[in-house]
N, C-alpha and C positions, 0 to 999 in steps of 0.2 A: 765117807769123805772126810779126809781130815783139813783144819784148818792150817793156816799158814803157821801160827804158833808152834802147834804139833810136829809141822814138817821140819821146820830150825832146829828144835828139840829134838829129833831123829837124827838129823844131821850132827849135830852137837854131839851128841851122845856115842856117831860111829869115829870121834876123832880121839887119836893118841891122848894118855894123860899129861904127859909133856909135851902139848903144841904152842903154840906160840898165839898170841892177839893177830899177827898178821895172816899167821898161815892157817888159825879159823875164821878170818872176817873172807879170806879167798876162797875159803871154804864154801863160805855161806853166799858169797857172791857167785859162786859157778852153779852151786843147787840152785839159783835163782835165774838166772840163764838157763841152765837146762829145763827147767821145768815152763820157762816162757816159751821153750823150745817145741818142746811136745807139745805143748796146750797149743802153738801157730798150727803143728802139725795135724792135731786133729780137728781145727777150726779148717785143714785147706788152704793154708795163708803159705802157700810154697810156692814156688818155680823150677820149672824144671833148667839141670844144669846145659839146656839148649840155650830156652830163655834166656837166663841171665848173660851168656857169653852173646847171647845178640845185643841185648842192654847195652854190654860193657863196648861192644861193638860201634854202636850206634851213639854210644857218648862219646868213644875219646879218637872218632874214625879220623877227624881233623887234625889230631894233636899226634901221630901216629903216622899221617901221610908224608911221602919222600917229599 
């Protein structure tokens, strides 16, 4: 298992020599999204795309009607 340190430093390390401050902090900001992303994924922590369109359903069914 590697730590979070190591995982930046992978990340870092796969980017151009000429990047920028911005388009490595985005860098570093979407490995950390994806990786919250799998870890929900394999925690369970999903809905299926039924679910949610009832959600979306059921929240905005008033704001919506003729």
């Amino acid at each position: 298992m590697t730590t979070v340190k190591e995982q930046i430093l992978n990340a870092v390390n796969t980017l151009p020599d000429d990047v920028t401050w911005e388009d490595a902090l985005y860098s570093l900001y979407l490995n950390a999204k994806l990786k919250k992303s799998e870890d929900d994924i394999k925690n369970g922590k999903v809905i299926t795309i039924e679910e949610s369109k009832e959600r979306m359903k059921q929240k905005y069914e008033d704001t919506f009607q003729n």
